[in-house]
N, CA, C and O of each residue as an XYZ file, in Angstrom:
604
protein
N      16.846     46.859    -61.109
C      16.845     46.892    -59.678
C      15.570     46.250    -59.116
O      15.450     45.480    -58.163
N      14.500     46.843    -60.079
C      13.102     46.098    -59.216
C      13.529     44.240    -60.119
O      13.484     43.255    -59.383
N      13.651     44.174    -60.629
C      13.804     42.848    -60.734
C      14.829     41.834    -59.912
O      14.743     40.606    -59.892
N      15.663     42.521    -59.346
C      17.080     42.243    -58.375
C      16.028     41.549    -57.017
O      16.004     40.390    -56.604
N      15.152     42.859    -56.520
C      14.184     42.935    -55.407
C      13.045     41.574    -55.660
O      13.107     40.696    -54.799
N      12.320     41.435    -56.466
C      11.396     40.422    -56.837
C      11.976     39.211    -57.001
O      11.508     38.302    -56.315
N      13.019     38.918    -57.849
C      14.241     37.953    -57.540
C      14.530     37.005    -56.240
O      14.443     35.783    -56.119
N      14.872     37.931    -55.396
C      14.775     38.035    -53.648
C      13.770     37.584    -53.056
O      13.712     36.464    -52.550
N      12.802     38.491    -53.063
C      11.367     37.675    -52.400
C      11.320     36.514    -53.298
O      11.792     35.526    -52.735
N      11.007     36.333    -54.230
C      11.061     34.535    -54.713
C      11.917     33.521    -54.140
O      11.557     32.412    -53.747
N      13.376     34.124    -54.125
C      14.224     33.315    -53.195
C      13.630     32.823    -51.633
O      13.753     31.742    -51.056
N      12.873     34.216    -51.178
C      12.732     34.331    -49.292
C      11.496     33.299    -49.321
O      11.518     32.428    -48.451
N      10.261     33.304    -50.362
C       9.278     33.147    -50.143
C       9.258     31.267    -50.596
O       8.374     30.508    -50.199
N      10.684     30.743    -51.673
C      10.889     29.763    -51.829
C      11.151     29.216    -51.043
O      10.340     28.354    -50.703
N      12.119     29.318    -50.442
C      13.325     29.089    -48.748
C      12.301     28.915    -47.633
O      12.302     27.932    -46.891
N      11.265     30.103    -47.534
C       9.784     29.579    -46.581
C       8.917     28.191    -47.177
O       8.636     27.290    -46.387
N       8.593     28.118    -48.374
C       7.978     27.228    -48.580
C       8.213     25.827    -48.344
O       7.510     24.907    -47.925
N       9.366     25.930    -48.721
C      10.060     24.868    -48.162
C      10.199     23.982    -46.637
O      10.111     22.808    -46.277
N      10.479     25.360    -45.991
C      10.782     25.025    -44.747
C       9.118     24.393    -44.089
O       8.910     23.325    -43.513
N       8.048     25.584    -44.461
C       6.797     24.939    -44.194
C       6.206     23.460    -44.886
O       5.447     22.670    -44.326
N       6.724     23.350    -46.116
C       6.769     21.873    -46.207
C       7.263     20.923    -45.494
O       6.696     19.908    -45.089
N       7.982     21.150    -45.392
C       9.066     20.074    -44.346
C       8.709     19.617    -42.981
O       8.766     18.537    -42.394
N       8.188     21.236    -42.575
C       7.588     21.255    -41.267
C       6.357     20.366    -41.145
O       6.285     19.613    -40.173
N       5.049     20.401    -42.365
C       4.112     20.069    -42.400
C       4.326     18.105    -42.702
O       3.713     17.250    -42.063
N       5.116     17.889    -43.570
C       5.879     16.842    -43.476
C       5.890     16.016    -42.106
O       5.099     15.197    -41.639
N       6.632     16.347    -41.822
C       7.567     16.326    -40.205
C       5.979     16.460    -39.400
O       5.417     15.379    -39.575
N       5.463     17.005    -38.935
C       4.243     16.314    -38.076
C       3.063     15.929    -38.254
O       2.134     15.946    -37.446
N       3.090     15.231    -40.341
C       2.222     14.564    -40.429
C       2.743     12.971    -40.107
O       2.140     12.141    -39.428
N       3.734     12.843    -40.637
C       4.532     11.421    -39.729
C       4.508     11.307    -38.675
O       4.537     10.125    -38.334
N       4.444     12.340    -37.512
C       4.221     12.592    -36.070
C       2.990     11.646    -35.890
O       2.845     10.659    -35.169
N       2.155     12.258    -36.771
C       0.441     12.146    -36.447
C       0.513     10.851    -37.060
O       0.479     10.264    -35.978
N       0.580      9.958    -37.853
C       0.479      8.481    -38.114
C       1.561      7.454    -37.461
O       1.579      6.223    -37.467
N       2.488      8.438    -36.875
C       3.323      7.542    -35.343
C       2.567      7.195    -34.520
O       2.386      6.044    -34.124
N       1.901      8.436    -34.082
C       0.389      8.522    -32.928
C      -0.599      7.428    -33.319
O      -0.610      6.507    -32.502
N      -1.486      7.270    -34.418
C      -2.166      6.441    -34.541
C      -2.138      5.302    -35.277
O      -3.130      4.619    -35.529
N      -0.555      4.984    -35.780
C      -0.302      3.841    -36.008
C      -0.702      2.559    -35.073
O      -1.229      1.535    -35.509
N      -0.412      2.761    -33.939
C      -0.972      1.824    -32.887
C      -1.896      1.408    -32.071
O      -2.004      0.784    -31.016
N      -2.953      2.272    -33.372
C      -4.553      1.731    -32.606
C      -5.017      1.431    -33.922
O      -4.415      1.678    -34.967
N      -6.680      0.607    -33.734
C      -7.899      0.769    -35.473
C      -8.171      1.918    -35.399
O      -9.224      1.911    -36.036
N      -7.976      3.254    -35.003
C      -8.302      4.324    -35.263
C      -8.167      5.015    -36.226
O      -7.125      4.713    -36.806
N      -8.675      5.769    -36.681
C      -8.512      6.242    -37.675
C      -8.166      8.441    -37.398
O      -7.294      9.140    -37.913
N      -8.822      8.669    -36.822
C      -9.037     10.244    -36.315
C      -8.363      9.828    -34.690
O      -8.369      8.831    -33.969
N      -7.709     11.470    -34.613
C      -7.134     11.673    -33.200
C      -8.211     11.852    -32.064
O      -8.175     11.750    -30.838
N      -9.127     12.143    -32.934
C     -10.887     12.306    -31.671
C     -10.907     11.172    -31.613
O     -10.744     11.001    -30.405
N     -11.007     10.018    -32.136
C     -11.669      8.525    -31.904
C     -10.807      8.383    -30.303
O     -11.291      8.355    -29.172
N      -9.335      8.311    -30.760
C      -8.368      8.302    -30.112
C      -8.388      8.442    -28.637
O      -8.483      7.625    -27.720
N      -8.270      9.702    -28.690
C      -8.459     10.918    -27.167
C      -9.953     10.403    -26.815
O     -10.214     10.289    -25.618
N     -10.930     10.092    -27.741
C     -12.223      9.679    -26.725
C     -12.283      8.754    -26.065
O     -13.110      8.585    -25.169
N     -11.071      7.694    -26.523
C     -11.551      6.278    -26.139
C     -10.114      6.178    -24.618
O     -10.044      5.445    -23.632
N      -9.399      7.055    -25.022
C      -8.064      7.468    -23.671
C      -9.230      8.189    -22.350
O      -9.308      7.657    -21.243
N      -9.832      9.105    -22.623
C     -10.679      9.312    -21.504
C     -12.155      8.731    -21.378
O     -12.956      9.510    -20.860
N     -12.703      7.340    -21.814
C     -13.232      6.602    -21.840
C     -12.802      5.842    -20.897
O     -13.593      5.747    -19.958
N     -11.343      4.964    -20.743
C     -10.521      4.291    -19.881
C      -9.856      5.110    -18.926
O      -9.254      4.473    -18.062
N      -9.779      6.812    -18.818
C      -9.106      7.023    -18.147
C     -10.284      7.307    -17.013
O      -9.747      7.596    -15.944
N     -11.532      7.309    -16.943
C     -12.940      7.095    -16.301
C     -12.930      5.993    -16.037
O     -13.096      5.768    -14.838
N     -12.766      4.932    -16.836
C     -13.053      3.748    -15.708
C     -12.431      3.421    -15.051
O     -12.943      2.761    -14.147
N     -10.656      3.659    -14.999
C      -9.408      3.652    -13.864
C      -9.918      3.925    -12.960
O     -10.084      3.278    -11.926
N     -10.469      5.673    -13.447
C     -10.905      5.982    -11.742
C     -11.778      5.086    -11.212
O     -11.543      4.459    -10.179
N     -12.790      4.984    -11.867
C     -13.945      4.242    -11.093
C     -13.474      3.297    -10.157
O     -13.746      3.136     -8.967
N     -12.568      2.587    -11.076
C     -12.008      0.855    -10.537
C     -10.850      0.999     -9.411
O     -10.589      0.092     -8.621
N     -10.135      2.350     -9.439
C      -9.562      3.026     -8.271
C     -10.082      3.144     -7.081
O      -9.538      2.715     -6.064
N     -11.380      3.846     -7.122
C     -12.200      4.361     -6.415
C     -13.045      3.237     -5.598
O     -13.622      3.404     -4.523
N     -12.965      1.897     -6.477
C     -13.555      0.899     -5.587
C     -12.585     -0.321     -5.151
O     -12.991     -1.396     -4.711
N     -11.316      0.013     -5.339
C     -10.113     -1.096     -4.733
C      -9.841      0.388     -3.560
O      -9.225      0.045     -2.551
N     -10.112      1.466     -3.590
C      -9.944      2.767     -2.799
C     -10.549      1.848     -1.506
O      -9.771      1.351     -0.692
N     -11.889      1.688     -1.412
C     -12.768      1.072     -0.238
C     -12.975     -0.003     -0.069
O     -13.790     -0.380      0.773
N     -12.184     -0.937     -0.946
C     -11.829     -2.583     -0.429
C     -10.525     -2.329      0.689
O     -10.500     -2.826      1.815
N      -9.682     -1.630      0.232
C      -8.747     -1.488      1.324
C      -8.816     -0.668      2.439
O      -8.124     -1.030      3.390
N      -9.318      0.106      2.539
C     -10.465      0.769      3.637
C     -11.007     -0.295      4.515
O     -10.898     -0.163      5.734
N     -11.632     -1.427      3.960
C     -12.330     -2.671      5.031
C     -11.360     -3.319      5.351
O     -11.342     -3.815      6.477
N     -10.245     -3.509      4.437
C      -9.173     -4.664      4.731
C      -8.654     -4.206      5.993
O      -8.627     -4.961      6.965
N      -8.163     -2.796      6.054
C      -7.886     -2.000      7.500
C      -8.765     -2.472      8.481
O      -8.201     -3.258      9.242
N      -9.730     -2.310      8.690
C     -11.093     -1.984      9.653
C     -10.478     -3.470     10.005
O      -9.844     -3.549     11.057
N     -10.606     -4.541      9.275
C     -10.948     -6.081      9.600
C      -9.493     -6.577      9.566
O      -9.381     -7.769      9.853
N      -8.287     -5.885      9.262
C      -6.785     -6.119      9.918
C      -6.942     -5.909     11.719
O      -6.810     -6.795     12.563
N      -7.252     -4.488     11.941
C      -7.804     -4.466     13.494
C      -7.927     -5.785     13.883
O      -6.888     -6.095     14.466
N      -8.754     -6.772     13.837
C      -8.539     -7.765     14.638
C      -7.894     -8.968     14.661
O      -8.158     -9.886     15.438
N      -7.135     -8.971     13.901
C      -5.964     -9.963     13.665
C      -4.863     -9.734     14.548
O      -4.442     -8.611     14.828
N      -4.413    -10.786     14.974
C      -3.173    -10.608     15.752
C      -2.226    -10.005     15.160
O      -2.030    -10.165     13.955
N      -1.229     -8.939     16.176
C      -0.963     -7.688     15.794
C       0.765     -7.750     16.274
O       1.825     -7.587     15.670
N       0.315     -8.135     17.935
C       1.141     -7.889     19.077
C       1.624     -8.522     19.716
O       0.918     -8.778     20.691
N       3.371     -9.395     19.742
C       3.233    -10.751     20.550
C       4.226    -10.209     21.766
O       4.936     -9.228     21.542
N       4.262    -10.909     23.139
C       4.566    -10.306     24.109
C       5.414    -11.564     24.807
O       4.839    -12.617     25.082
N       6.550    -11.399     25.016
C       7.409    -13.025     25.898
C       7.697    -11.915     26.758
O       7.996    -10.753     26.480
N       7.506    -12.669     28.177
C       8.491    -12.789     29.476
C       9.093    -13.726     29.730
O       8.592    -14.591     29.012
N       9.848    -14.155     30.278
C      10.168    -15.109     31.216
C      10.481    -14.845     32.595
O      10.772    -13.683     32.876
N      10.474    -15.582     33.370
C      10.509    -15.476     35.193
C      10.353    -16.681     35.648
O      10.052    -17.646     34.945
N      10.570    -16.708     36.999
C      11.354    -17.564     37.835
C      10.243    -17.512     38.986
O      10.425    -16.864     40.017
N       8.709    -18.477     38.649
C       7.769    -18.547     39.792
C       8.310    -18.661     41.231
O       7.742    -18.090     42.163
N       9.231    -19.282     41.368
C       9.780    -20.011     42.521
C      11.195    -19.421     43.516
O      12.147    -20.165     43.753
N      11.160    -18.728     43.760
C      12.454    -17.625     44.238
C      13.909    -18.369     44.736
O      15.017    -17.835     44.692
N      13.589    -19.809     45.245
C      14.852    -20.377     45.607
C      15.166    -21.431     44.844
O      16.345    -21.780     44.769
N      14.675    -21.765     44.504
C      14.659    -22.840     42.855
C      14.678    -22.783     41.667
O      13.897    -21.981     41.156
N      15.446    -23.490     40.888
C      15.452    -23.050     39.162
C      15.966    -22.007     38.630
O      16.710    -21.206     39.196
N      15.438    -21.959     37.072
C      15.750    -20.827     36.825
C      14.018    -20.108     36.077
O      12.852    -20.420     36.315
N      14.685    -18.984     35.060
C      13.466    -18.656     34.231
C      13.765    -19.581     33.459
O      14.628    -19.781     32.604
N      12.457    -20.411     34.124
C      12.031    -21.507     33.125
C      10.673    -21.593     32.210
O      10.369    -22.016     31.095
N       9.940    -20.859     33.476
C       8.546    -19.997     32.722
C       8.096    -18.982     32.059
O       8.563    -18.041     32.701
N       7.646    -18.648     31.412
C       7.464    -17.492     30.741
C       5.613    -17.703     30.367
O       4.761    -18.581     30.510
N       5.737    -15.714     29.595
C       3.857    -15.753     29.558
C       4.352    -15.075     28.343
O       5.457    -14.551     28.202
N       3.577    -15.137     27.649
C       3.126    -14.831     26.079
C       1.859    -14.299     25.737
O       0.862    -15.005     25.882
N       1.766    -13.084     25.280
C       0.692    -12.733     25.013
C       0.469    -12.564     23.163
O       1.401    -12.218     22.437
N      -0.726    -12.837     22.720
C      -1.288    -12.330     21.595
C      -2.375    -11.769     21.566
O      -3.465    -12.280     21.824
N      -2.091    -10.378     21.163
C      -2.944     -9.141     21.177
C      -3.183     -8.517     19.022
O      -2.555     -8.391     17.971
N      -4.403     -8.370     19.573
C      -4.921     -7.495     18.050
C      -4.363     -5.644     18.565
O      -3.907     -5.144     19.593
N      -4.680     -5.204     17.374
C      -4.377     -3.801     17.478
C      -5.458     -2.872     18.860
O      -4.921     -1.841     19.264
N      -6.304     -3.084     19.258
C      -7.249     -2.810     20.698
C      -6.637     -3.749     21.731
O      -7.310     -4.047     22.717
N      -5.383     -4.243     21.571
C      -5.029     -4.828     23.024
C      -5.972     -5.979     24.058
O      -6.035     -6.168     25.273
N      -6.651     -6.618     22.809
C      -7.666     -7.881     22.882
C      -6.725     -9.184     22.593
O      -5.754     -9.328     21.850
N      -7.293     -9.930     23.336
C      -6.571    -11.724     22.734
C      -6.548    -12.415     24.038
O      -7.430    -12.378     24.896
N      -5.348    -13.093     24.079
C      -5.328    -14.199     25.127
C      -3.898    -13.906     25.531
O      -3.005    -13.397     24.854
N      -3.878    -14.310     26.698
C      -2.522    -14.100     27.415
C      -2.602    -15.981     28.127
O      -3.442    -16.707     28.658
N      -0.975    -16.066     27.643
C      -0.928    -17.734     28.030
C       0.496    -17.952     28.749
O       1.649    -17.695     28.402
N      -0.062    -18.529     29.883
C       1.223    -18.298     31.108
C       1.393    -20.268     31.138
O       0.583    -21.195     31.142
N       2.680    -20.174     31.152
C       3.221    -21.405     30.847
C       4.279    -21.190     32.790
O       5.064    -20.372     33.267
N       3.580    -22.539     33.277
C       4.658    -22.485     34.645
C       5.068    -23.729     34.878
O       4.362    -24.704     35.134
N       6.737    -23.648     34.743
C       7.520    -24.950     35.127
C       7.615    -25.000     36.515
O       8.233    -24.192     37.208
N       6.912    -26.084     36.950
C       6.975    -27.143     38.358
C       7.979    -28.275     38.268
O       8.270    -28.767     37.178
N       8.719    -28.855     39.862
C       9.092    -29.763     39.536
C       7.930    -31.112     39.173
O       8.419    -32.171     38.778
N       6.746    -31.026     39.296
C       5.814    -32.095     38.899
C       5.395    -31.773     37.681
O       4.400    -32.364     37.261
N       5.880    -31.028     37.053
C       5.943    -30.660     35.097
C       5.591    -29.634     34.916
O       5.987    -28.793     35.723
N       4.631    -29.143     33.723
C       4.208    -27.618     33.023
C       3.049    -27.507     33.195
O       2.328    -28.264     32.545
N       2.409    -26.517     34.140
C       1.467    -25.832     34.013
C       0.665    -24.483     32.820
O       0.773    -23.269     32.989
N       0.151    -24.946     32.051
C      -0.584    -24.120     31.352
C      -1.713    -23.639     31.682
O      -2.646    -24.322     32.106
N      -1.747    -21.602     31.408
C      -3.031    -21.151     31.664
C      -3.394    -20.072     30.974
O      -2.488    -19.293     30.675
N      -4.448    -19.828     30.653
C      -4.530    -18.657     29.592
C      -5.730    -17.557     30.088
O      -6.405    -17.753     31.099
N      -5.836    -16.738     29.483
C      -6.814    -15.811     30.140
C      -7.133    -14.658     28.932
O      -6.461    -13.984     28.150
N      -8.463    -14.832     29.234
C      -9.351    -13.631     27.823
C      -8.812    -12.159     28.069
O      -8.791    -11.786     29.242
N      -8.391    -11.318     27.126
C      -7.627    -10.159     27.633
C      -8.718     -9.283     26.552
O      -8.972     -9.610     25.393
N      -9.207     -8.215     27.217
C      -9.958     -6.840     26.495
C      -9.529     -5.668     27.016
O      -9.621     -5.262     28.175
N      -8.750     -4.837     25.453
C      -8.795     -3.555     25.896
C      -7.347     -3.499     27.336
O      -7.048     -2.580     28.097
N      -6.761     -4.899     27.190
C      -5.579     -4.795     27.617
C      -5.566     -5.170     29.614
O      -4.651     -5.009     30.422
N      -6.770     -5.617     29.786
C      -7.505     -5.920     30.841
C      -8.121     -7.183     30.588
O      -8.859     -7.347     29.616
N      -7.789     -8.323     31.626
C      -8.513     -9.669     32.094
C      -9.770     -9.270     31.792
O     -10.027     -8.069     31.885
N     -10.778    -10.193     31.376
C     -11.841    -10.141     31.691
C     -12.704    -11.071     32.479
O     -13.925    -10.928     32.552
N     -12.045    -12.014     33.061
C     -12.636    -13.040     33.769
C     -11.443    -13.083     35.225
O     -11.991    -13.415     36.276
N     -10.476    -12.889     35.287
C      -9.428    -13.224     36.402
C      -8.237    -11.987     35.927
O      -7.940    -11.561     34.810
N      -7.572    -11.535     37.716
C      -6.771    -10.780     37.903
C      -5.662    -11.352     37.079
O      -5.390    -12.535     36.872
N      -5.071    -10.250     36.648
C      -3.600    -10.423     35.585
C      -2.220    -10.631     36.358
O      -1.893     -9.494     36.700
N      -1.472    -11.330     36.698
C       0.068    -11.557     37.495
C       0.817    -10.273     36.907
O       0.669     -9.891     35.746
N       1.664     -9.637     37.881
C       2.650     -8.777     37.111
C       3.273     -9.130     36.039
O       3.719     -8.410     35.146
N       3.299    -10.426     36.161
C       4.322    -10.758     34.746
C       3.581    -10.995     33.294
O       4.106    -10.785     32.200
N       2.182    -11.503     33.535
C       1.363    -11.076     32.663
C       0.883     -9.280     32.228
O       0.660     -8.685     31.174
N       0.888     -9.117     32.876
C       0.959     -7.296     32.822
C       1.867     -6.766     32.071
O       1.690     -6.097     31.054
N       3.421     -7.239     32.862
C       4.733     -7.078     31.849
C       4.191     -7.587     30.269
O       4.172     -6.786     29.334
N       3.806     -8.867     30.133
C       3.860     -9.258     28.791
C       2.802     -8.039     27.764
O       2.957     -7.679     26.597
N       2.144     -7.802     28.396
C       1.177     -7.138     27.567
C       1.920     -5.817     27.449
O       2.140     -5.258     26.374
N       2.161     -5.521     28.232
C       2.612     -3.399     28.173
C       4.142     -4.335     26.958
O       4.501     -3.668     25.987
N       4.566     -5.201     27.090
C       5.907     -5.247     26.218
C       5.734     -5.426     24.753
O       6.521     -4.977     23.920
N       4.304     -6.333     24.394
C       3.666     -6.396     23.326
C       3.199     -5.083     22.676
O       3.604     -4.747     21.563
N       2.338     -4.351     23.400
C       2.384     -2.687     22.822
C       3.264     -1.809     22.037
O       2.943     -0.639     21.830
């Protein structure tokens, strides 16, 4: 009977050995999957040199972070905002043949350019605009229109 019992555990303790072989097996191939694809040799070399690069990402993050930060700031003044009317200077004549056009940056700065058909041809005129306001000469309603439509 005690030999039946000892029998048994040899069987249980074979059947384990096994299985822990297999196991140990099984994620030492794991572990030379892993560093098959570097000169490394150790999983420390490895992992040191992954958060080696995963430090300088940031860094190099951190400074395309505040290149695009300025690119913003200095988009601000690029034209942003374009503004068409057209209208009819002349109340018993023609049609809308004229129109005003504005180009505005994001602060509602630029030039506003009023184009007026005469029968003696095209009048062109333009005017410095800040902050959405003439700064040298009163704005026509229809220049006004162009700007609030550009917004």
């Amino acid at each position: 009977m005690y030999l039946m019992i000892i029998y048994a555990l040899a069987a249980v303790l074979f059947v384990w050995m096994v299985f822990l072989t297999a196991l140990i097996l099984k994620m030492k191939g794991h572990y030379n999957s892993l560093i098959s694809g570097t000169r490394k040799h150790k999983i420390d070399e490895i992992l040191d040199e992954l958060l080696a690069t995963n430090s300088k990402t940031r860094y190099e993050l951190e400074i395309i972070k505040k290149e695009l930060h300025e690119e913003v700031k200095i988009s601000n003044l690029h034209i942003q905002k374009v503004g068409l009317i057209k209208f009819n200077p002349f109340e018993r004549s023609g049609g809308d043949k004229s129109f005003v056009i504005t180009f505005l940056n994001n602060e509602n700065s630029g030039i506003v350019i009023n184009f007026i058909q005469t029968r003696d041809g095209l009048r062109v005129y333009s005017k410095k605009v800040k902050n959405g306001k003439s700064e040298e000469f009163e704005l026509s309603e229809e220049e006004k229109k162009a700007i609030e439509k550009s917004s």
